[in-house]
C-alpha positions as CSV (number, residue, x, y, z in Angstrom):
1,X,0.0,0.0,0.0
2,X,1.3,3.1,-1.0
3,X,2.5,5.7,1.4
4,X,1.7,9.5,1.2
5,X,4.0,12.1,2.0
6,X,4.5,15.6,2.2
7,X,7.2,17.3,0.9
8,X,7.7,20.8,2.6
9,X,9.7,24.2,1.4
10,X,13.1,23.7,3.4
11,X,14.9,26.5,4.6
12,X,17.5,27.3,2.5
13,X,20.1,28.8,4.8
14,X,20.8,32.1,5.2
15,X,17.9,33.6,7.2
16,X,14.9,32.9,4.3
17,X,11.6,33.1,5.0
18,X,10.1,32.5,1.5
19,X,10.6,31.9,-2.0
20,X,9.0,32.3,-5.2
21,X,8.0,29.3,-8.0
22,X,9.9,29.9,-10.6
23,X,9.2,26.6,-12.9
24,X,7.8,23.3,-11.9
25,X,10.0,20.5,-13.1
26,X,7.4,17.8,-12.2
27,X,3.7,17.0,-12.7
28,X,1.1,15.1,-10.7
29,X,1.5,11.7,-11.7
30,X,5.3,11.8,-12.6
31,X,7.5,9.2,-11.2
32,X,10.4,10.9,-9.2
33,X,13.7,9.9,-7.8
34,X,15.1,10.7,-4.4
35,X,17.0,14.2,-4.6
36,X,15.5,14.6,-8.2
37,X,15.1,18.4,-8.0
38,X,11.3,18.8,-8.3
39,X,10.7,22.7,-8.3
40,X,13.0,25.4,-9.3
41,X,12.0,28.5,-6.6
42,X,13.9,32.5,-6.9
43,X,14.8,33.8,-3.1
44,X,16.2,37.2,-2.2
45,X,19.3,36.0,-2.6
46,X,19.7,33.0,-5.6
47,X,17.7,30.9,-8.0
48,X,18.2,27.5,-6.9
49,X,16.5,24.0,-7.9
50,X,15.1,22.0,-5.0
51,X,15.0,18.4,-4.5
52,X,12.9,16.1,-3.3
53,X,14.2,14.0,-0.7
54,X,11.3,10.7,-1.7
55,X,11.2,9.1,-4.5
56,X,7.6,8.0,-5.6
57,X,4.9,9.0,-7.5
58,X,3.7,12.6,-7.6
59,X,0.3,13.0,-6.3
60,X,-0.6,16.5,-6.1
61,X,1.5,20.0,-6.5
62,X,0.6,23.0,-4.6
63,X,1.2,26.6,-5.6
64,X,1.1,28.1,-9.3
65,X,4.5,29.5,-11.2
66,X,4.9,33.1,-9.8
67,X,3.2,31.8,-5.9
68,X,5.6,33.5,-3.4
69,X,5.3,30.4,-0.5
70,X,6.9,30.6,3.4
71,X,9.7,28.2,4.5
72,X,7.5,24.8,6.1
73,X,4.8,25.4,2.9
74,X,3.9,22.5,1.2
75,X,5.1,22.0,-2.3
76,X,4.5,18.7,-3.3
77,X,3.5,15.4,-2.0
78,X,4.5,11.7,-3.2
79,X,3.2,8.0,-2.8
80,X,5.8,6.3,-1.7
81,X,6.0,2.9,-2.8
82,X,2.9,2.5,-4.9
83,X,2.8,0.5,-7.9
84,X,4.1,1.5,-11.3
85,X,2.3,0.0,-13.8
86,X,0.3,1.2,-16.8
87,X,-3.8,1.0,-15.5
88,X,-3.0,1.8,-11.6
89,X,-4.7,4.7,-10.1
90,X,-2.9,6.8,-8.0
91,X,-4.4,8.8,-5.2
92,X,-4.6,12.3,-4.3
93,X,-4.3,14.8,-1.7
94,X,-7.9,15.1,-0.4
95,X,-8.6,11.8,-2.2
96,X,-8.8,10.4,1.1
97,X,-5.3,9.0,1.8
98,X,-3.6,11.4,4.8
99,X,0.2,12.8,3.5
100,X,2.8,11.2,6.4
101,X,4.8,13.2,8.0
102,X,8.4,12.9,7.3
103,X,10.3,10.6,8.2
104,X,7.1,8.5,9.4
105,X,7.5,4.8,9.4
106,X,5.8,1.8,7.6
107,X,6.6,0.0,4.8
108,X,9.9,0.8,2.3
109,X,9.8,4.3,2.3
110,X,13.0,6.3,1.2
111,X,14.5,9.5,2.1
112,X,17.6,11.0,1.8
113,X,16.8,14.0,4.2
114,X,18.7,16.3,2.0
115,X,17.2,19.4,0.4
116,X,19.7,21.5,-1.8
117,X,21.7,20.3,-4.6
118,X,25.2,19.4,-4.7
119,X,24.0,17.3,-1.2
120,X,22.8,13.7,-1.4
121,X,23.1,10.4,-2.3
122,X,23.7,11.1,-5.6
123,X,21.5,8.8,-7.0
124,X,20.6,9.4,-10.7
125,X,17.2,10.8,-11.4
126,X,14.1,8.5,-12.7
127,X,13.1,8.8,-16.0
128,X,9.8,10.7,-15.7
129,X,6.3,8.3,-16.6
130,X,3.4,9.7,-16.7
131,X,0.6,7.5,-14.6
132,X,-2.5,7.0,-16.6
133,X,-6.1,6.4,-15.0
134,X,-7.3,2.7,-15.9
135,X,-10.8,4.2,-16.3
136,X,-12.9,7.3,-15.9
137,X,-13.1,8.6,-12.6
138,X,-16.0,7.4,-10.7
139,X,-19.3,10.0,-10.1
140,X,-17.9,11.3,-6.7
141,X,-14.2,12.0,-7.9
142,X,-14.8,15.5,-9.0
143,X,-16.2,16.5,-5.5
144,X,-12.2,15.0,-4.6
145,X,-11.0,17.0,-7.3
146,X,-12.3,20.0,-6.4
147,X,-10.7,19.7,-3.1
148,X,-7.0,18.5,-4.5
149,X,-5.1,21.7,-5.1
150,X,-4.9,23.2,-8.6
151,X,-1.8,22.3,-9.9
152,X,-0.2,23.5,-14.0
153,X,0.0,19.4,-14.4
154,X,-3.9,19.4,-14.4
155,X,-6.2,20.0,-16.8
156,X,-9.9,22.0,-16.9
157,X,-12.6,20.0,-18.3
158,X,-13.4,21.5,-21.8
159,X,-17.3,22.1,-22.8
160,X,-17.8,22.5,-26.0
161,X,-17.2,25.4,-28.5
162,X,-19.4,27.9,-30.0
163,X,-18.6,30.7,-32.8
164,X,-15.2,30.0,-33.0
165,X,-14.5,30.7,-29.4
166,X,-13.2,28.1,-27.0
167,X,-15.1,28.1,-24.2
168,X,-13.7,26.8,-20.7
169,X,-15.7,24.5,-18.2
170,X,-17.7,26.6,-15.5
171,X,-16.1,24.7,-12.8
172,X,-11.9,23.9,-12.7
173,X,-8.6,26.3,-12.8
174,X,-8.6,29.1,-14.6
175,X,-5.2,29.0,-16.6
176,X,-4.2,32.5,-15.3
177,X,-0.8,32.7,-13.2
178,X,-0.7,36.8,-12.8
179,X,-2.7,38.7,-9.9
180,X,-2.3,41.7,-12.4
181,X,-4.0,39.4,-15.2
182,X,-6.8,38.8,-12.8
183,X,-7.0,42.8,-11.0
184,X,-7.6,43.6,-14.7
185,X,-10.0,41.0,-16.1
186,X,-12.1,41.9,-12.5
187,X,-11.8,45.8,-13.4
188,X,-13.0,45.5,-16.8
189,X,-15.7,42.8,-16.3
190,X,-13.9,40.3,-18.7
191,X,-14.6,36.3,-18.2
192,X,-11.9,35.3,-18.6
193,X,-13.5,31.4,-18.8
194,X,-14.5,32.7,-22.2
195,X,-10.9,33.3,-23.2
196,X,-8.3,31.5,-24.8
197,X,-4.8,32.0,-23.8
198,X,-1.8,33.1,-26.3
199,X,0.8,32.4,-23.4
200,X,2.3,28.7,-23.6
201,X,-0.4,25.8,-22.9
202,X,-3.0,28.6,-23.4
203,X,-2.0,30.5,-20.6
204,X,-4.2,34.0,-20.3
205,X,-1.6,36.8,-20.5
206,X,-2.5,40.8,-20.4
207,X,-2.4,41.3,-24.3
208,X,-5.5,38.4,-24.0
209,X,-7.2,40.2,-21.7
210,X,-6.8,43.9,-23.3
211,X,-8.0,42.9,-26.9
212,X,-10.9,41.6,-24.8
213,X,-11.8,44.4,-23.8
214,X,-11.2,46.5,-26.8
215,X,-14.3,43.9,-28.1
216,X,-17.7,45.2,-28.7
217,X,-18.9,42.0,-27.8
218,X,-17.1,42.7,-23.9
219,X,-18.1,46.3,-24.1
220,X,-21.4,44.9,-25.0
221,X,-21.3,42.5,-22.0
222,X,-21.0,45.5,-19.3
223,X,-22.7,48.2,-21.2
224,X,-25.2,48.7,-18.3
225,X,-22.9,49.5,-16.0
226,X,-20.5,52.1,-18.6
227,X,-20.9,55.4,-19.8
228,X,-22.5,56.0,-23.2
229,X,-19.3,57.0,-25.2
230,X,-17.0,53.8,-24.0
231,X,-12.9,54.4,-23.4
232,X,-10.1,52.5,-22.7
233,X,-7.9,53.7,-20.1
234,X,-4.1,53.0,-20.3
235,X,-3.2,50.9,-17.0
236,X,-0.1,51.9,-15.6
237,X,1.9,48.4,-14.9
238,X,3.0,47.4,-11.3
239,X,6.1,45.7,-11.1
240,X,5.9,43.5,-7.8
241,X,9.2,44.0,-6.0
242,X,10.3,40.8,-5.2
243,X,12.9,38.3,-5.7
244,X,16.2,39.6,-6.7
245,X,14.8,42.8,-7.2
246,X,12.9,43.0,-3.9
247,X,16.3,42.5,-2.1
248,X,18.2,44.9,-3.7
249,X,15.4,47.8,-3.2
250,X,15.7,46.5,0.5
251,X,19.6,46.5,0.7
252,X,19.7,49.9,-1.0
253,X,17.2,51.6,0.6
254,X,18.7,50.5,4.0
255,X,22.1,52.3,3.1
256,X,20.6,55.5,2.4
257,X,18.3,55.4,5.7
258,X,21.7,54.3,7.9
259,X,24.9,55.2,6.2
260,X,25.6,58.9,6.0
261,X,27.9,58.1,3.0
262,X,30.3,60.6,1.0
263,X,32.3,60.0,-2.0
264,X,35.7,61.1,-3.8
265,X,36.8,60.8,-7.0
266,X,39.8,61.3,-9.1
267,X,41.3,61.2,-12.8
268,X,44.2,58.5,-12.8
269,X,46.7,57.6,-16.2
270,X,45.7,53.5,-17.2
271,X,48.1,53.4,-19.9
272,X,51.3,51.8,-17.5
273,X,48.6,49.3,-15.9
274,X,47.0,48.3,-19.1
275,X,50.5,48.0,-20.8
276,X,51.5,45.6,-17.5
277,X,48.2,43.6,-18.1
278,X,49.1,42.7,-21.8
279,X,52.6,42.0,-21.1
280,X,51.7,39.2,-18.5
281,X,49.3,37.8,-21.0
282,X,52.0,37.6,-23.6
283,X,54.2,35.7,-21.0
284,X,52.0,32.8,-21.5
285,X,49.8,31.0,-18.8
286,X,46.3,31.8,-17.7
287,X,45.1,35.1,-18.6
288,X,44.7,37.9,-16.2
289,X,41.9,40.2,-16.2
290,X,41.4,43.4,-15.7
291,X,39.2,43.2,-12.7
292,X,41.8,41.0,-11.0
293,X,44.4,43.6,-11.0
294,X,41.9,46.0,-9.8
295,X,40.8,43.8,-6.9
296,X,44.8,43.3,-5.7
297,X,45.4,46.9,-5.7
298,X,42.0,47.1,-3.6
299,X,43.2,44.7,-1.2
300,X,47.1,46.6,-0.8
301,X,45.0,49.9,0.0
302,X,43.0,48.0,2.3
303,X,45.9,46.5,4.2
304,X,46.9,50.5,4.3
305,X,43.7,52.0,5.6
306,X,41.6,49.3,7.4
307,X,39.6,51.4,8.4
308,X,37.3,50.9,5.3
309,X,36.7,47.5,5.9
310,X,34.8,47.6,7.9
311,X,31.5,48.2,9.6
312,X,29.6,49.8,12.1
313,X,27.6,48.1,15.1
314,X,25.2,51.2,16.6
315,X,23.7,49.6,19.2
316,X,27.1,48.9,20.5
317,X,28.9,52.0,19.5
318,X,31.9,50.3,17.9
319,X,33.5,49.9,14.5
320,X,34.7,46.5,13.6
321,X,37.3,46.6,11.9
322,X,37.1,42.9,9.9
323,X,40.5,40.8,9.9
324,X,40.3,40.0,6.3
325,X,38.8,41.1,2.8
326,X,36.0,39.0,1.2
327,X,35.6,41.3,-1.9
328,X,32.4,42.0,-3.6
329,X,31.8,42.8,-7.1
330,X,28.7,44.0,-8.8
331,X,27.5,41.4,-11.7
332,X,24.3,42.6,-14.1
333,X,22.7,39.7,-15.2
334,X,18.9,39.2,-16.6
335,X,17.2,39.4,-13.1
336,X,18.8,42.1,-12.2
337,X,22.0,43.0,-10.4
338,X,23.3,40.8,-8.0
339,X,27.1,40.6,-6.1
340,X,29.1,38.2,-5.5
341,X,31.9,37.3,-3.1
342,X,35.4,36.5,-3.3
343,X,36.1,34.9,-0.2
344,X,39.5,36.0,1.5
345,X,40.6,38.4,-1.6
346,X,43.6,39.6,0.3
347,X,45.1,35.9,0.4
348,X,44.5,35.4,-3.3
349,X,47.2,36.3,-6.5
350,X,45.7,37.8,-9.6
351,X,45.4,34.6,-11.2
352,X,43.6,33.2,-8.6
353,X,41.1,36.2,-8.9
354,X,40.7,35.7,-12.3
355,X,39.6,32.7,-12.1
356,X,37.2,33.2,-9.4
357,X,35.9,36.1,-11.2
358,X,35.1,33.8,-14.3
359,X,33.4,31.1,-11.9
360,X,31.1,33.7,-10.1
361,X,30.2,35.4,-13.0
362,X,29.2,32.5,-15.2
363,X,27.3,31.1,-12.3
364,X,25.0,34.5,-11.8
365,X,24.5,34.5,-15.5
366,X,23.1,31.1,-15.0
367,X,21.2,31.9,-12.0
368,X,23.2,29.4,-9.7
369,X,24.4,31.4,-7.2
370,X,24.2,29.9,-4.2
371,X,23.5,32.1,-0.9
372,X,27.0,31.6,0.4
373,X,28.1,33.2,-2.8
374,X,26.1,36.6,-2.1
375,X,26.9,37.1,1.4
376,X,29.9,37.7,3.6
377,X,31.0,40.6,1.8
378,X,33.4,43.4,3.5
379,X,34.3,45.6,0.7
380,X,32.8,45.9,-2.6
381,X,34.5,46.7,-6.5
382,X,32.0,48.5,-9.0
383,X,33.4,47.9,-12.8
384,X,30.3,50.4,-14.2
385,X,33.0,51.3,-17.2
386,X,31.3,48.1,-18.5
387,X,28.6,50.3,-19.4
388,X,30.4,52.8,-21.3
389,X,29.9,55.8,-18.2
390,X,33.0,57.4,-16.8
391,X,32.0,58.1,-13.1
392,X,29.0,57.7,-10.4
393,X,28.2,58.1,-6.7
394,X,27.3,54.4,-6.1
395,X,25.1,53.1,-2.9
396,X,27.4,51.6,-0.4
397,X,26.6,47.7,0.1
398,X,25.1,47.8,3.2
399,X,26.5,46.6,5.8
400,X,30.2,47.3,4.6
401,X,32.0,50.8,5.0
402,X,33.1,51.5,1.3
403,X,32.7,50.6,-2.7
404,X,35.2,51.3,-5.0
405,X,33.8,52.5,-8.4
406,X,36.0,51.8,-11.6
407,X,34.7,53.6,-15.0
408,X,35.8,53.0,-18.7
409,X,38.8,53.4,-20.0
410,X,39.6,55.3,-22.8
411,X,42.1,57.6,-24.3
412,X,41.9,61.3,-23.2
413,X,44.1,64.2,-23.4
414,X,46.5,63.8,-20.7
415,X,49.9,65.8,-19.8
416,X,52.6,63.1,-19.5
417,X,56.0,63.6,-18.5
418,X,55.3,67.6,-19.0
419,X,54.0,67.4,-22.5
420,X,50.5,66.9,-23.5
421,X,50.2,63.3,-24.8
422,X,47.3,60.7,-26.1
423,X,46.8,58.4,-22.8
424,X,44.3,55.7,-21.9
425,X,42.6,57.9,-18.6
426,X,40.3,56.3,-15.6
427,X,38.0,57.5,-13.3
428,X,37.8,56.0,-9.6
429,X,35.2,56.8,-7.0
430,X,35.3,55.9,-3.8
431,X,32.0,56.1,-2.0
432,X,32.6,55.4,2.2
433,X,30.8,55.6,5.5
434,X,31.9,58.9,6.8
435,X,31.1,57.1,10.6
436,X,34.6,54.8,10.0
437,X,36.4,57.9,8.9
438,X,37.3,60.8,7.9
439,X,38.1,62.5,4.4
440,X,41.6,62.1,5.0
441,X,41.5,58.8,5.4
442,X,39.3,58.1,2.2
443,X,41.6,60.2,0.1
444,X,44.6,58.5,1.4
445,X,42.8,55.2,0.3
446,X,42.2,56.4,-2.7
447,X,45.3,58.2,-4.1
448,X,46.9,54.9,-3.4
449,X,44.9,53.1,-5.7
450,X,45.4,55.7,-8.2
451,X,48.9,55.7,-7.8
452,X,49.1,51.5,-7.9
453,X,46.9,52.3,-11.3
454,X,49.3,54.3,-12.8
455,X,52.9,53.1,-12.0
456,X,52.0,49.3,-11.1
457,X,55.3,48.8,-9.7
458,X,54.0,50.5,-6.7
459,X,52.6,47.0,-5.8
460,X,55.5,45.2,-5.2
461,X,56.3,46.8,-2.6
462,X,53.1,44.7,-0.6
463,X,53.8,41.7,-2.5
């Protein structure tokens, strides 16, 4: 007899409360492996796949793509040990069968009590079958259904169509995932039963529900209730601000309430540095980047002033001053800008940061930062030159004491060794918590980076 049970959002380290579902990568009735990830869910901090510690048969899902759910929510639940043969019904959640808790005993259930990937027993994931009812459900089974959460894996009942239109059952999910889809089908009186979705697997998106509208048959449906002379009103969009995005409006927002920051900036000749650059590339051996050599000369003129990394505890009225640099650097990627951490910079040579520069960055493009990745930061590097600007003010990463911002370089008028020349110019901000220190101090930091960036040799004397 197969066992039921319930698969709960874990906590996912790092102080989470909740995360959003990103993609299902399961349906009721798939067959799943233990640690097969199941459900691919976006926190404040990453976009991470989670895996199911049973393996079984799914029986129901709950939440919709885009369903923000708190750590101990249900997401899924499995039958544990029931058969898996063609013609085998397989019971639902509400069908009567109770999920077990966790870890509950009776007969050969499985679990690997795991909850991340990367951590398991490494099985290799089922192949995923699809279960198939021997025969039609029986009269009473669409009471059960009705009670079994909706789930993307199950499908409405279809009545049948008339003028062209497909019409959807009056009873079952509605194949809608936004709120804002909904808000705006409830303002303008639309069915949106009587609509058929452009989205993938006729999901209803806001173009469906606009052209709607624009109908005379739906201005027809709530003439009563609208002026004579009918208009559409643009809708101004409302972005929720959640995710990735939600954390970084927090983060930010907290630095301007709590850091009275100030920033510097300064004009420094590239053309030695960048010349240094291609001349240990030519030497053979991994290639350096840029960024690396940046992120060294941070970590000399933080071993100068330490002061700036730092940060401040108010209710205790002290600055702690950290012991070592875990450097930050800002990464743009499609969900927005996230920043990742080289752990123990200041221990690191410039090959070594190169590389780790490439691993963090190809793992934000790909969404798999994990929340060790994004946190732990002391001092943070800004390359915006990326993006073709010359300076900015930045927002200090709260809770460190100072950002380093790096524009592009390019070639400028510049008076070299008293003659006016054709150089290859920068320029550096430095944005810093004026509770650590004073301008003095900042300044110091920050002529010492310009200095490193200009004669390079500068650095050997902290190597």
């Amino acid at each position: 007899m197969a066992q039921v049970l319930e698969f709960k959002l874990p906590d996912l380290g790092e102080g989470l409360t909740e995360a959003e579902i990103v993609r299902w990568l399961v349906s009721v009735g798939d067959v799943v492996a233990i640690d097969q990830p199941v459900v691919e869910v976006e926190t404040a901090k990453a976009m991470v796949e989670v895996p199911c510690p049973y393996g079984g048969v799914v029986t129901a899902r709950f939440g919709e793509e885009g369903t923000e759910l708190p750590v101990g929510a249900p997401l899924i639940t499995v039958a544990v040990g029931a058969p898996e043969t063609t013609g085998t019904a397989v019971p639902a959640s509400g069908g009567g069968a109770k999920p077990a808790e966790p870890g509950a005993s009776g007969g050969s259930a499985e679990s690997s009590g795991n909850v991340l990937v990367g951590y398991g027993t490494g099985a290799p994931a089922a192949r995923r079958r699809r279960i198939r009812p021997a025969a039609p459900a029986a009269p009473g089974a669409g009471e059960a259904g009705r009670r079994r959460p909706a789930s993307a894996g199950s499908a409405a009942p279809a009545a049948p169509a008339s003028h062209g239109t497909t019409a959807v059952a009056e009873s079952g999910p509605v194949a809608v995932i936004s709120p804002l889809v909904r808000k705006l089908a409830r303002e303008h009186g639309v069915d949106l039963r009587s609509l058929t979705g452009s989205g993938p697997d006729g999901l209803i998106l806001r173009a469906d529900v606009e052209r709607a509208v624009q109908r005379p048959e739906a201005a027809a449906a709530v003439a009563p209730a609208a002026p004579a002379v009918a208009t559409v009103t643009a809708q101004a969009e409302r972005v929720p601000l959640r995710g990735v995005r939600g954390a970084v409006a927090d983060k930010l927002s907290r630095s301007r309430r709590e850091i009275p920051d100030a920033t510097c900036w300064v004009d420094a000749d590239a053309t030695e540095l960048m010349a240094a650059r291609a001349a240990m590339n030519a030497a053979g051996g991994p290639k350096i980047s840029l960024l690396a050599l940046l992120a060294r000369i941070c970590t000399a003129a933080l071993d100068r002033h330490p002061e700036l990394n730092s940060t401040v505890d108010m209710e205790a009225r002290e600055i702690v001053r950290l012991p070592g640099v875990n450097l930050g650097f800002a990464a743009q990627t499609d969900r927005g800008l996230v920043v990742p951490v080289v752990k123990d910079a200041h221990k690191r040579s410039a090959e070594s940061l190169t590389a780790e520069f490439a691993r963090l960055t190809e793992a934000a493009r790909q969404g798999a930062l994990t929340p060790a990745d994004l946190t732990g930061g002391t001092f943070t590097l800004n390359n915006y030159g990326v993006f073709g600007v010359d300076g900015s003010t930045p927002i200090i990463n709260h809770p460190e004491a100072a950002m380093l911002g790096v524009g592009r370089i390019v070639p400028k008028p510049w008076v070299h060794q008293g003659e006016l020349a054709v150089r290859q110019v920068v320029q550096l901000s430095l944005t810093f918590d004026h509770r650590v220190c004073d301008g003095g101090t900042a300044g110091g930091f920050l002529r010492y980076v310009a200095d490193c960036v200009e004669h390079p040799s500068v650095l050997l004397r902290t190597l």
